[in-house]
VEXDREN-2710 file (C-alpha; in Angstrom, 1 decimal):
% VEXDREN-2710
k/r/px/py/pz
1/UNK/-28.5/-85.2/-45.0
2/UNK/-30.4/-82.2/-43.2
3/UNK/-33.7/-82.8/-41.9
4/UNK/-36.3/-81.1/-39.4
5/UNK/-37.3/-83.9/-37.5
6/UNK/-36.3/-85.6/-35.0
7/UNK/-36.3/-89.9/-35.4
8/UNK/-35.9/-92.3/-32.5
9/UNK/-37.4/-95.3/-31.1
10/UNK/-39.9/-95.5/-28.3
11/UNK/-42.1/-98.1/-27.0
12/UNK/-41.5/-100.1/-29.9
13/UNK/-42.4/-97.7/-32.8
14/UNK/-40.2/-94.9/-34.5
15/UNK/-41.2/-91.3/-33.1
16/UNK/-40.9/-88.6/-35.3
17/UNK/-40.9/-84.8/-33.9
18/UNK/-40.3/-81.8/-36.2
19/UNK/-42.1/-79.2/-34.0
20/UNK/-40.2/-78.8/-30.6
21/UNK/-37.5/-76.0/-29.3
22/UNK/-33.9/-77.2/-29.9
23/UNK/-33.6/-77.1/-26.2
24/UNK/-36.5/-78.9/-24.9
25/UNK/-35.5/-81.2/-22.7
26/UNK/-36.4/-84.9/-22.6
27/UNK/-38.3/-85.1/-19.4
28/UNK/-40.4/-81.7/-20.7
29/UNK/-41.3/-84.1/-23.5
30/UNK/-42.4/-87.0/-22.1
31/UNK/-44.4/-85.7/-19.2
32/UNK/-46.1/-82.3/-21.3
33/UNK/-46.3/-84.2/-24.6
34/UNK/-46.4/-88.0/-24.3
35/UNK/-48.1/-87.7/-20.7
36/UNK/-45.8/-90.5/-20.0
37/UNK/-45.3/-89.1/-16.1
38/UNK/-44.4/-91.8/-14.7
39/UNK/-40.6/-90.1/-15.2
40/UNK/-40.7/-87.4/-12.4
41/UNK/-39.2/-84.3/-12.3
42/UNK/-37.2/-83.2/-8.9
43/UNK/-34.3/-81.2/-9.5
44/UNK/-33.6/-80.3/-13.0
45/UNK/-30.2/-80.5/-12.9
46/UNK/-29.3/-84.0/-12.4
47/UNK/-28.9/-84.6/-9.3
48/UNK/-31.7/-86.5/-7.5
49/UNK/-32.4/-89.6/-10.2
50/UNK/-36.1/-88.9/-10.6
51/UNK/-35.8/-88.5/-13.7
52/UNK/-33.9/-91.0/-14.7
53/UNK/-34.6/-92.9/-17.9
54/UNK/-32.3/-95.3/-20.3
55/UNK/-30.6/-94.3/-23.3
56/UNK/-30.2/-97.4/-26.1
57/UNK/-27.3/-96.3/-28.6
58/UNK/-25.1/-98.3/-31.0
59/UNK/-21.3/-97.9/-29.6
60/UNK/-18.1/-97.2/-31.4
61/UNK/-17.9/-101.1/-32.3
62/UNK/-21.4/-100.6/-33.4
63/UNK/-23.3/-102.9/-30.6
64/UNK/-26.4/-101.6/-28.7
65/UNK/-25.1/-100.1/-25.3
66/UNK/-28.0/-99.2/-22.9
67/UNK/-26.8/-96.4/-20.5
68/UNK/-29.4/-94.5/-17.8
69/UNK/-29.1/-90.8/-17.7
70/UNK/-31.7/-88.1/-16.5
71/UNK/-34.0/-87.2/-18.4
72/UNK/-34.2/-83.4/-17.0
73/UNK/-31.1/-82.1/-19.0
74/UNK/-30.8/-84.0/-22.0
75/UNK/-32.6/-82.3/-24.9
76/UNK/-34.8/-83.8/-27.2
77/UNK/-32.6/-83.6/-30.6
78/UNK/-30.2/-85.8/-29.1
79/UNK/-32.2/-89.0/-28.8
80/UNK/-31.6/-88.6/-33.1
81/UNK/-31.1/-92.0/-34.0
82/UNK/-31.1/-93.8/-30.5
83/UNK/-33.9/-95.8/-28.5
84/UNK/-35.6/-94.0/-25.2
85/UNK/-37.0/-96.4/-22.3
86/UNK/-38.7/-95.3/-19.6
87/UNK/-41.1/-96.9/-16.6
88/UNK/-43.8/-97.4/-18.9
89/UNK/-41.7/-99.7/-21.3
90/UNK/-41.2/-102.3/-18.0
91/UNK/-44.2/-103.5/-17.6
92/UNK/-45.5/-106.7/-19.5
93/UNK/-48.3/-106.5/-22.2
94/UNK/-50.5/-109.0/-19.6
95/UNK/-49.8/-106.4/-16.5
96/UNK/-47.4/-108.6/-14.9
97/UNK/-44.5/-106.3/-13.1
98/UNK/-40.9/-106.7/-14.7
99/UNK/-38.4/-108.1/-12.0
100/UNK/-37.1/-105.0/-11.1
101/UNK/-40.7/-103.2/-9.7
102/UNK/-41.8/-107.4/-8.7
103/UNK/-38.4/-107.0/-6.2
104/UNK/-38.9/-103.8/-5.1
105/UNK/-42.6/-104.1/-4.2
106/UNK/-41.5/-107.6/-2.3
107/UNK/-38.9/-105.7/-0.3
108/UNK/-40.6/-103.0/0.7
109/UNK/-38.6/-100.7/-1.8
110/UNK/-40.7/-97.9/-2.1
111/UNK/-43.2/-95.2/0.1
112/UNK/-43.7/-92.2/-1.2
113/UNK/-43.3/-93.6/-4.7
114/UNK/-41.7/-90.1/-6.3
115/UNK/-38.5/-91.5/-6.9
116/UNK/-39.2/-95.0/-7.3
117/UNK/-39.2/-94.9/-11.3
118/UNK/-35.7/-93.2/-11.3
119/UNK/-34.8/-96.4/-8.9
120/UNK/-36.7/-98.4/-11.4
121/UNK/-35.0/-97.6/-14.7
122/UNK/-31.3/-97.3/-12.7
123/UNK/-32.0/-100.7/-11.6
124/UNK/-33.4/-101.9/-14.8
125/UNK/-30.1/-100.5/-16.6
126/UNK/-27.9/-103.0/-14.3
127/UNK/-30.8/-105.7/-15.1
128/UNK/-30.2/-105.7/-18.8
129/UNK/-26.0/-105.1/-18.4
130/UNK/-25.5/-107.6/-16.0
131/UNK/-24.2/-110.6/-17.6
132/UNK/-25.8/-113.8/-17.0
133/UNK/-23.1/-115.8/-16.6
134/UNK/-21.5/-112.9/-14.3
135/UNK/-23.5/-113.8/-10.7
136/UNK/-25.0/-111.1/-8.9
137/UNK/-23.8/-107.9/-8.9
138/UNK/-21.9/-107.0/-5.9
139/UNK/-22.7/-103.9/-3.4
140/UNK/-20.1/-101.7/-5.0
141/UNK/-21.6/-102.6/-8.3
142/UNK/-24.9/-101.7/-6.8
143/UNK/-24.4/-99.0/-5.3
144/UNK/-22.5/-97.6/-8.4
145/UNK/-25.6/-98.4/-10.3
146/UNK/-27.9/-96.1/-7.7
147/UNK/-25.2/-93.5/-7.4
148/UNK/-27.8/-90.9/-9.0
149/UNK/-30.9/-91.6/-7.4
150/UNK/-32.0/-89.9/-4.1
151/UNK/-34.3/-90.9/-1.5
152/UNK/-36.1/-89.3/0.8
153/UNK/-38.2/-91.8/2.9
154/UNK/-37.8/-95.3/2.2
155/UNK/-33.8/-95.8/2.9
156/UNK/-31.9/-97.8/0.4
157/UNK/-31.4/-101.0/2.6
158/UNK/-34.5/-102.2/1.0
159/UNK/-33.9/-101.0/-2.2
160/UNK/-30.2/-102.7/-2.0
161/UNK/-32.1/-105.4/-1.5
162/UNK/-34.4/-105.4/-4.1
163/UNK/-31.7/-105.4/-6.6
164/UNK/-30.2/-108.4/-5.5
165/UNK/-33.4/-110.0/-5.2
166/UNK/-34.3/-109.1/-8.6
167/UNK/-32.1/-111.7/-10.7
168/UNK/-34.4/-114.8/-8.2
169/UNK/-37.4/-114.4/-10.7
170/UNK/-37.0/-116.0/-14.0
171/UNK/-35.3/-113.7/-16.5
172/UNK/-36.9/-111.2/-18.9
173/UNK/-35.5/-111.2/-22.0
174/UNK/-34.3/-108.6/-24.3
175/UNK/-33.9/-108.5/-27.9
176/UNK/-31.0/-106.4/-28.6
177/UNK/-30.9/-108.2/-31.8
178/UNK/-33.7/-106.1/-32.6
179/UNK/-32.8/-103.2/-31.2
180/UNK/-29.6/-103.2/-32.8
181/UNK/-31.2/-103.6/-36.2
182/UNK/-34.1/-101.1/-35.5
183/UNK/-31.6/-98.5/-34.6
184/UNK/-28.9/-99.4/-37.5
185/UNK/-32.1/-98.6/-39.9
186/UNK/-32.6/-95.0/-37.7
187/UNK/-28.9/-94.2/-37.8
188/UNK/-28.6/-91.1/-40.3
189/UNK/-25.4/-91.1/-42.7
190/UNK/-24.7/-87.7/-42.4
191/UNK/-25.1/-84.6/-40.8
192/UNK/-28.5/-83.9/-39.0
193/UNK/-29.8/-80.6/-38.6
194/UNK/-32.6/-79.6/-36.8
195/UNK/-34.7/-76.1/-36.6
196/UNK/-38.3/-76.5/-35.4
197/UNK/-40.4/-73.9/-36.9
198/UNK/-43.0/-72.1/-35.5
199/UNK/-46.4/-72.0/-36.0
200/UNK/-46.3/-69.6/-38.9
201/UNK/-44.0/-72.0/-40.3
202/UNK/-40.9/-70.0/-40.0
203/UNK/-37.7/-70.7/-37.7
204/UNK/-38.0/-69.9/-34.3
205/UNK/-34.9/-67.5/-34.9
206/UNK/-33.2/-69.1/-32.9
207/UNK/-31.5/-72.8/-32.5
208/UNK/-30.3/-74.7/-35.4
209/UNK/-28.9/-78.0/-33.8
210/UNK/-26.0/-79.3/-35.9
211/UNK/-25.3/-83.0/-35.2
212/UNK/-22.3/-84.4/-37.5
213/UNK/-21.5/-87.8/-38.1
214/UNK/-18.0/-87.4/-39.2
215/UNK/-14.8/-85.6/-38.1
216/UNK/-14.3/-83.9/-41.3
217/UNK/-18.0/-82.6/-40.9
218/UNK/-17.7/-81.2/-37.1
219/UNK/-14.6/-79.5/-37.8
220/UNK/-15.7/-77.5/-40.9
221/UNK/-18.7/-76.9/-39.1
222/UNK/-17.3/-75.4/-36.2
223/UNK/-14.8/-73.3/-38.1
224/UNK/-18.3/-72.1/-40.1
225/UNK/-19.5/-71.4/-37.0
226/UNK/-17.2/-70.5/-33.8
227/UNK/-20.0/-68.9/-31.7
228/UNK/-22.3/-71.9/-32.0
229/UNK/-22.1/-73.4/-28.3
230/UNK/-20.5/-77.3/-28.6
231/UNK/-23.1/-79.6/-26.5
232/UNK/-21.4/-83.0/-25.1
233/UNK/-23.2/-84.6/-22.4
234/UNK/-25.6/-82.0/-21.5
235/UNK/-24.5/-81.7/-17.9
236/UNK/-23.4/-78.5/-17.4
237/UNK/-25.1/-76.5/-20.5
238/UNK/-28.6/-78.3/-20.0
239/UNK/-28.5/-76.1/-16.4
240/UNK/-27.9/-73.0/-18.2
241/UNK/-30.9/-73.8/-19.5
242/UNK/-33.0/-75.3/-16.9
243/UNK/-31.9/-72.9/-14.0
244/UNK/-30.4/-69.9/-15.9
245/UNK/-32.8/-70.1/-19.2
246/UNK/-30.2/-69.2/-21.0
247/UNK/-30.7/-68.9/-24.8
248/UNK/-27.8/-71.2/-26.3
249/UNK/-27.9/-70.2/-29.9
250/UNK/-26.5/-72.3/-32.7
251/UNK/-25.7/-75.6/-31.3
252/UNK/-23.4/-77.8/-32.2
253/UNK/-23.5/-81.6/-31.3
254/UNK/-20.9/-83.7/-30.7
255/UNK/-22.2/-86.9/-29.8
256/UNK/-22.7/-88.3/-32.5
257/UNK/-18.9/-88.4/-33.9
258/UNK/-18.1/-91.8/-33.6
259/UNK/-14.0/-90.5/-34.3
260/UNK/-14.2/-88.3/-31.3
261/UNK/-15.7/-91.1/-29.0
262/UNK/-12.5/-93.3/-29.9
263/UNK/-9.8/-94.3/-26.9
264/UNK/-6.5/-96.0/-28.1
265/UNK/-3.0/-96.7/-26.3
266/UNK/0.2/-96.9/-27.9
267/UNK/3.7/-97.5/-25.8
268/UNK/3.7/-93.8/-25.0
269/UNK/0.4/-92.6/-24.9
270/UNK/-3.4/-93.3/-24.0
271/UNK/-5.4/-91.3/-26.0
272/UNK/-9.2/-90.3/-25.1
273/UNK/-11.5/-88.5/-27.8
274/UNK/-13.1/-85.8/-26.6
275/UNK/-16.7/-86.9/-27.1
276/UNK/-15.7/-90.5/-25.4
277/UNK/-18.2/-90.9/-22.4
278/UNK/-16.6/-89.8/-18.7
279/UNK/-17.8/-93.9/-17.4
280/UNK/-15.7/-95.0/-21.1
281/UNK/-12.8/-92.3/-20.3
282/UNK/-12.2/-93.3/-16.4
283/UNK/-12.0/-97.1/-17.0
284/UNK/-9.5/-96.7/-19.6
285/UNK/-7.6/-94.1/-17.4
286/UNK/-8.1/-96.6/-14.8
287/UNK/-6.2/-99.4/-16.6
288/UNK/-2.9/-98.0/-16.5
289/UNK/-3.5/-96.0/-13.3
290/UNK/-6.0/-97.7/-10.7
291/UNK/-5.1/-95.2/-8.2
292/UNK/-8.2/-93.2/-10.1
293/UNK/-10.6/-96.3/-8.7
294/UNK/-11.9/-94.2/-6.1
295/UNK/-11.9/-90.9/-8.2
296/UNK/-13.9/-92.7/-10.5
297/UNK/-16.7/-93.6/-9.1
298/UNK/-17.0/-90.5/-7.0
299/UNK/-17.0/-88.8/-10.1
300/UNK/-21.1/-87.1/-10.1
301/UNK/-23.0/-90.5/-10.4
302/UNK/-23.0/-93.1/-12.9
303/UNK/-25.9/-91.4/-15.4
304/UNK/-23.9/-88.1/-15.4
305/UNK/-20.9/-89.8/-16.3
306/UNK/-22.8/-91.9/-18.9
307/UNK/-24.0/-88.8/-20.9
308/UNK/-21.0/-86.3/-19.4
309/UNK/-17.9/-86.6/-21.8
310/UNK/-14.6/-86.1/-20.5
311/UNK/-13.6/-83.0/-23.3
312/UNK/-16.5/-81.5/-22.1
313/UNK/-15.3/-81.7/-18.5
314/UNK/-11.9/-80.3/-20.4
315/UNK/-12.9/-77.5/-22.4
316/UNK/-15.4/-76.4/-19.2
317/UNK/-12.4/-75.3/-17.5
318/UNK/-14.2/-75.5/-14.1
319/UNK/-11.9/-74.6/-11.3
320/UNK/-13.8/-77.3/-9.2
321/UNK/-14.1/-80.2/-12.6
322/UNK/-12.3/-83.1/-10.8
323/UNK/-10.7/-85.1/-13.7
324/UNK/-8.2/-81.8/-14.3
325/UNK/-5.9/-82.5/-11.2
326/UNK/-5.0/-86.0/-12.3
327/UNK/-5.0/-85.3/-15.9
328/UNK/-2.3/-82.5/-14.8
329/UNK/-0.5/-84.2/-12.6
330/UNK/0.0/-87.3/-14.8
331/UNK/1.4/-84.6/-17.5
332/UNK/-1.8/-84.7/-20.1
333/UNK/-1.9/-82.9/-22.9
334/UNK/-5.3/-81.3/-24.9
335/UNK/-5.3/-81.9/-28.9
336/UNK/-6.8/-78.7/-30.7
337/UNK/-8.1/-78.8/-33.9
338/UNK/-9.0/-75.7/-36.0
339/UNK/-10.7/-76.6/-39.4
340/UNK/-8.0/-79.5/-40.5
341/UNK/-5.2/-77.9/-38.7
342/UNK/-4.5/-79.8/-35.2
343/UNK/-2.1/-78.8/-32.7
344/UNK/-1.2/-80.0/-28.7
345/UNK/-0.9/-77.9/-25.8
346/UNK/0.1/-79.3/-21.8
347/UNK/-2.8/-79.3/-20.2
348/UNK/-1.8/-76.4/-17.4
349/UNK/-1.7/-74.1/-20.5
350/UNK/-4.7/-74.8/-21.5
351/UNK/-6.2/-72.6/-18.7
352/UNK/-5.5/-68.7/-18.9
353/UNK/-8.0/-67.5/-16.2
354/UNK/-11.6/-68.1/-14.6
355/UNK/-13.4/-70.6/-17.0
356/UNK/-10.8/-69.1/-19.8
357/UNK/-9.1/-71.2/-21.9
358/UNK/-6.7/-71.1/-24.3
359/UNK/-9.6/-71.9/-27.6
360/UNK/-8.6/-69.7/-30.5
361/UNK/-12.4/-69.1/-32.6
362/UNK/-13.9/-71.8/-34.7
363/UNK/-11.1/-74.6/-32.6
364/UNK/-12.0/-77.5/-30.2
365/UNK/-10.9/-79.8/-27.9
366/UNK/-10.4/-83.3/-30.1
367/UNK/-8.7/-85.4/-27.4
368/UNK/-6.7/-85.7/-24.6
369/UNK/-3.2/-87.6/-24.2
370/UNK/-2.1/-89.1/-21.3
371/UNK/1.4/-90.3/-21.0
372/UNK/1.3/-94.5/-19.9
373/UNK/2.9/-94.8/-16.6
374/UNK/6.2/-96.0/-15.9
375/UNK/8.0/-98.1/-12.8
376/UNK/9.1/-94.6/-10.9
377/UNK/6.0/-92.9/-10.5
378/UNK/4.0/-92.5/-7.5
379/UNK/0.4/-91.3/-8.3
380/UNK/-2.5/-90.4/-5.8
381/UNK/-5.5/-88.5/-6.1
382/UNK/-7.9/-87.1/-2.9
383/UNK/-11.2/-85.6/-3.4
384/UNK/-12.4/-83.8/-0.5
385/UNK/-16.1/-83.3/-0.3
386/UNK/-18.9/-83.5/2.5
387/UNK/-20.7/-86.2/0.8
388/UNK/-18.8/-89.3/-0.9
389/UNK/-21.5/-89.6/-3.4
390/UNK/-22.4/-87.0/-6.2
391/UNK/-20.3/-83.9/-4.1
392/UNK/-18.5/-80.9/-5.9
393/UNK/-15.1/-81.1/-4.6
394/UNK/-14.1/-78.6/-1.7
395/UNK/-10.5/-79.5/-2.5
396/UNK/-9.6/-82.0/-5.4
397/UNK/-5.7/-83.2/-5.1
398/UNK/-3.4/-85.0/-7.3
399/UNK/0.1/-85.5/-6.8
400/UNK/3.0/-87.2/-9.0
401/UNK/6.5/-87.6/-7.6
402/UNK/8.9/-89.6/-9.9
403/UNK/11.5/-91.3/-7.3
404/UNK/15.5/-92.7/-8.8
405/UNK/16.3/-94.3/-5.9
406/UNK/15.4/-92.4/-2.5
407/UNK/15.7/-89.2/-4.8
408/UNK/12.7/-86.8/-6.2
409/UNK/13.5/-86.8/-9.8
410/UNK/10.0/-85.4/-10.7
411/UNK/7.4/-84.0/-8.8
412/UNK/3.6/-82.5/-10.6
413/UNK/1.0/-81.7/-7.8
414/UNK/-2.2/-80.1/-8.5
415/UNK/-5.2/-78.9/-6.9
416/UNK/-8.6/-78.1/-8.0
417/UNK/-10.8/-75.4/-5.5
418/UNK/-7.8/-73.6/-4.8
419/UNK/-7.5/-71.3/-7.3
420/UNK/-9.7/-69.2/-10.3
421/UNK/-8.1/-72.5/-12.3
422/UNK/-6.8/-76.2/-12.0
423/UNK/-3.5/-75.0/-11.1
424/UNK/-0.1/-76.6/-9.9
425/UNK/1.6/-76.0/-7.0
426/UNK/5.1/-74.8/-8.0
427/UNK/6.6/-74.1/-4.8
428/UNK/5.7/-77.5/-3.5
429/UNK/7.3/-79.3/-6.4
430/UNK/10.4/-76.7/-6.4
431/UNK/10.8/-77.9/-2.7
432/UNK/10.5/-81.7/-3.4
433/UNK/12.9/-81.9/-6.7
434/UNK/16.4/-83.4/-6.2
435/UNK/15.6/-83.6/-2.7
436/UNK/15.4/-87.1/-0.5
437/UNK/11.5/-88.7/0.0
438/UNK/11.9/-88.0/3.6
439/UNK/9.5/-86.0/6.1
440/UNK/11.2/-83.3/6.5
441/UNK/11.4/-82.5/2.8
442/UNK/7.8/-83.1/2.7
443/UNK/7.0/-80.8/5.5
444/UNK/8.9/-78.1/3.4
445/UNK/6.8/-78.6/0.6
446/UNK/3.8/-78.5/2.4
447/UNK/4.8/-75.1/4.4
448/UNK/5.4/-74.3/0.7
449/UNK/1.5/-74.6/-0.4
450/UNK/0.0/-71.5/1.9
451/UNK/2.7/-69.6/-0.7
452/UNK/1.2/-71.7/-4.0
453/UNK/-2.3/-71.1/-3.1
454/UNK/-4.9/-68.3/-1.4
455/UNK/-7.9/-70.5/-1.6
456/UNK/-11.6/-68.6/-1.3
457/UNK/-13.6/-69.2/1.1
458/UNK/-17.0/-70.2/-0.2
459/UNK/-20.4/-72.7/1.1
460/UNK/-18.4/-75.4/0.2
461/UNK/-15.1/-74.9/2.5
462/UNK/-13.4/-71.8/4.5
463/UNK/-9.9/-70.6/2.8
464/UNK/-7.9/-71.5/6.3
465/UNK/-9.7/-75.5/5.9
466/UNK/-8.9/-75.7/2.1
467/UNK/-4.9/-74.4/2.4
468/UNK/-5.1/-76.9/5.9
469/UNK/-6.7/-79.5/3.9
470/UNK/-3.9/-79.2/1.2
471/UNK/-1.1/-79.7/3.4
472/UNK/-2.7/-82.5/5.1
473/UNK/-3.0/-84.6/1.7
474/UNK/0.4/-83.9/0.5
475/UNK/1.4/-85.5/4.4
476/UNK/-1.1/-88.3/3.1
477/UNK/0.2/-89.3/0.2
478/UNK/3.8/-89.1/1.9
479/UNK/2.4/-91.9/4.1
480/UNK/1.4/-93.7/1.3
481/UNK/4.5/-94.2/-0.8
482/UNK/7.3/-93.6/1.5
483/UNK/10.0/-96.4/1.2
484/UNK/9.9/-97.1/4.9
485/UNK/6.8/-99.1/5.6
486/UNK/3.9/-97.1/3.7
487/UNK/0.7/-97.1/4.7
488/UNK/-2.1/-98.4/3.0
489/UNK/-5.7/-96.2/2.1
490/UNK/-7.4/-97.1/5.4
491/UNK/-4.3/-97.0/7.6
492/UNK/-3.7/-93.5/7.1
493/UNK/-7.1/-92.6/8.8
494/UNK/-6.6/-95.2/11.6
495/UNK/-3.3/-93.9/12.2
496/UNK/-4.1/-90.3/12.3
497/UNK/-7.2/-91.2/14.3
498/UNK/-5.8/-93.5/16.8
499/UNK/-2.6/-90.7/17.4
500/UNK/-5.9/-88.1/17.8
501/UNK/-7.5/-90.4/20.4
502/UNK/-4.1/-91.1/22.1
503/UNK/-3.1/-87.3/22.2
504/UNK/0.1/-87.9/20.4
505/UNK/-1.4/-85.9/16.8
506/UNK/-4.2/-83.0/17.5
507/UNK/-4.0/-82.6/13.8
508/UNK/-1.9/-84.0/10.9
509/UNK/1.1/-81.1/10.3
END
C-alpha cells in the first residue's frame, strides 16, 4: 500500500495528515497545528522531558505497549498506525484532574509549571504500566520513570512524592481493549509511503518517507535506495534536524519491521534485531549478564531508550555510544544484510575510522549476536560521566577476562572516549593472557593502556584524566573479581576513600 497521509489516533478520533514536511517533528505539530501547547518545547534534542508525550503501539506479540518519548525529535510520519497522548488527553470530560496532576497539585509538585506536563505524561506512562497487583512502584522504578524530565525550580522530592501518592485515589481506568482494536484497524498491511506535496500540488522535492512492514520489503528497499538515510529512534538524526537543519533526503523507516524488532536466545547465542527498542535490548542483555544493571539504566533516560533502538546505537558508530564497549567485550557480532544476501562481522570490525563503518551501499545492520555467558567469565562495565543521569560518557569501560583456574585464559577490554572508535585495548589484554589474576599482572596491563590509547582532551574530560581514568577501572574491576576476597560495587569506593582519608592511597595506581 502507498499512501500520502499520515493515520493515527488522537484524543479518541483517527487523525489524518497528508500535508506536512517528512521531517516535521511531533512537538512542531501539536503546538503550531493542533495548538495543543500544553506539550512544551525546551531543548529540542531530548534532553529536558518537556516535551514529553506517550506513544501507544501494538508490540511484536501484538498487545498495546504505551511508551513516553519526546515529542521534540520524533517526526510526524512515524506516529503511522500508532495512538499519540498528550496532557490534554488526562483530564476527565467533567474537569476532574486524572491522579497523576490530583497528586502532584496535593504535593506541591509543580512552580513554574513549564515542565510539569513532561512530569505529567512520564508519570502517567508508569500510571498505566504499573500493574495493579504489583504494589507501588519503588524509588528506583520511579526515578527510572523521570529519568528524562528536568526541573528547574520545584526539586523532585515533591514530585517523587506525588507519584507514590498517585496510586491513593481510586484508579482511572483504561481501555486497552479499545485501543488495541482501534489501532489493529489503523495498522497498514504493507509498505507506507509518504511525500507531502506542496501547495501547487507537487512533491516538495524532497523527502519520501519509506516505512516497510516486512523484512523482504526494507531490504529491497534499501538495496533500491542506499543513499536514503535509515531513521530508528529518532535520537540522533531528529538533532541533525532540529539543531543542524539538515536536509535528510529519502528516508527510510525502520520501525515498523516487526522481524527486525524480534530478540531470541538459543544455547549459544542471544540475538537482538536491530530495530528492537534500547529499554527491550538492555533487559534481555541484562538476563544473561546483570552486570549491565547499572549500564542500563544510565543509558540517556528511559523515553530515549524507548524510541532509541540498539542497531541504531550500532550502525551510529559514535566513539562515545555506550552499549559498544560491552557488546565488544562480551565478543558481539553485527548481522549485515544486503538485498537477501546476509553476512556476520565481530563487532571491532565493524568500525574502520571516525563514525566509519564497515556498510558496503544499499546493506544494513539486521541484528546483533551476543554470545550467552559461560561459568569462567568475569564481566564488568564502568561509565564515567559528571552526571549519573542522562550524561555522555567521558570514558565508557568494559572488561572480560575468562579465568581456568587462577589463570587468564581470555581477556577483551574495551573503551569508549578513548579513541576516533570503540576500540580494544590490545596491549592490556596481551599483558593479562596466560598470565596469573594477580596485582602485579594487572598493574602491567594497566601501565599497558597509556600505549593502547592517546585519549583527546575535550569539554567532557582532559586526555591525562581519561588514560588515568582507564587505569583506575581496570584496578577496579581487579578488585571486583579477584579470588582473594573481592570487593563488592560499593566497597571499592569505601576502600579507596577510606585509604585516601587515612593517607595510605593518594590515588588508586
Amino acid at each position: 500500500m502507498t499512501t500520502q497521509t499520515i493515520r493515527f489516533l488522537q484524543h479518541g478520533a483517527v487523525r489524518e495528515i497528508g500535508d506536512a514536511p517528512a521531517t516535521r517533528t511531533v512537538l512542531q505539530h501539536l503546538r503550531e497545528v493542533q495548538q495543543c501547547t500544553g506539550t512544551k518545547e525546551g531543548c529540542a534534542e531530548g534532553d529536558c522531558g518537556a516535551c514529553t508525550v506517550v506513544i501507544g503501539e501494538l508490540d511484536v506479540h501484538g498487545e498495546v505497549a504505551l511508551k513516553a518519548v519526546n515529542a521534540c525529535i520524533q517526526f510526524l510520519p512515524t506516529l503511522d498506525g500508532r495512538a499519540l497522548f498528550t496532557v490534554e488527553d488526562l483530564r476527565a470530560a467533567d474537569g476532574a484532574l486524572h491522579p497523576v496532576q490530583q497528586a502532584l497539585v496535593d504535593c506541591h509538585g509543580s512552580q513554574c509549571g513549564f515542565c510539569t506536563p513532561g512530569f505529567v505524561m512520564s508519570l502517567w506512562a508508569l500510571y498505566e504500566n504499573q500493574p495493579t497487583n504489583a504494589g507501588l512502584p519503588t524509588r528506583d522504578e520511579i526515578s527510572t520513570a523521570l529519568s528524562g524530565n528536568l526541573c528547574r525550580c520545584t526539586g523532585y522530592r515533591p514530585i517523587v512524592d506525588a507519584a507514590q501518592k498517585m496510586f491513593d485515589y481510586p484508579r482511572v481506568p483504561f481501555d486497552h481493549a479499545a485501543l488495541k482494536a482501534s489501532l489493529q484497524a489503523i495498522r497498514r498491511a504493507g509498505t507506507f509511503e509518504y511525500t507531502a506535496p506542496d501547495a501547487r500540488g507537487a512533491a516538495f522535492g524532497s523527502p519520501t518517507f519509506h516505512a516497510p512492514a516486512t523484512l523482504a520489503d526494507f531490504a529491497r528497499l534499501r538495496a533500491a535506495h542506499p543513499n536514503a538515510r535509515i531513521l530508528a529512534g529518532s535520537t540522533d538524526v531528529g538533532l541533525w534536524v532540529t539543531k543542524q537543519f539538515r536536509d535528510l533526503g529519502d528516508i527510510l523507516y525502520i520501525g515498523n519491521v516487526a522481524e527486525l524488532k524480534a530478540i531470541s536466545r538459543d544455547a549459544q547465542n542471544l540475538t537482538i534485531g536491530a530495530a528492537a527498542s534500547l529499554e527491550d535490548a538492555y533487559a534481555a542483555l541484562a538476563v544473561d549478564y546483570p552486570e549491565l544493571a547499572e549500564l542500563w539504566t544510565r543509558f540517556a533516560s528511559l523515553p530515549i531508550r524507548n524510541a532509541g533502538t540498539l542497531g541504531g546505537n550500532v550502525a551510529n558508530g559514535s566513539p562515545i555510544g555506550d552499549s559498544m564497549p560491552a557488546l565488544i567485550a562480551l565478543d558481539a557480532q553485527v548481522v549485515l544484510q544486503k538485498a537477501d544476501k546476509i553476512r556476520a562481522l565481530p563487532l571491532d570490525a565493524f568500525y574502520l575510522g571516525y563514525q566509519k563503518t564497515a556498510l558496503d551501499a544499499g546493506e544494513f545492520v539486521a541484528a546483533i549476536r551476543v554470545p550467552r555467558p559461560s561459568t569462567d567469565l568475569r564481566f564488568r562495565t564502568y561509565k564515567i560521566s559528571k552526571r549519573y543521569d542522562q550524561d555522555i560518557s567521558a570514558v565508557c569501560a568494559a572488561f572480560a577476562v575468562k579465568l581456568t583456574g587462577t589463570r587468564v585464559s581470555g581477556a577483551r577490554i574495551a573503551f569508549g572516549g578513548m579513541a576516533a572508535t570503540p576500540k580494544r585495548a590490545a596491549r592490556a589484554e596481551a599483558a593479562l593472557v596466560g598470565e596469573e589474576w594477580s596485582e602485579s599482572n594487572v598493574r602491567e596491563a594497566m601501565t599497558a593502556l597509556d600505549a593502547d590509547f592517546q585519549p583527546l582532551t575535550d569539554m567532557r574530560a582532559s586526555s591525562a584524566y581519561r588514560s588515568k581514568i582507564a587505569r583506575n577501572v581496570l584496578w577496579r574491576f581487579y578488585l571486583e573479581t579477584r579470588g582473594d576476597a573481592p570487593l563488592a560495587l560499593f566497597d571499592v569506593s569505601a576502600f579507596a576513600f577510606e585509604a585516601q582519608a587515612n593517607g595510605a592511597l593518594k590515588e588508586l595506581p
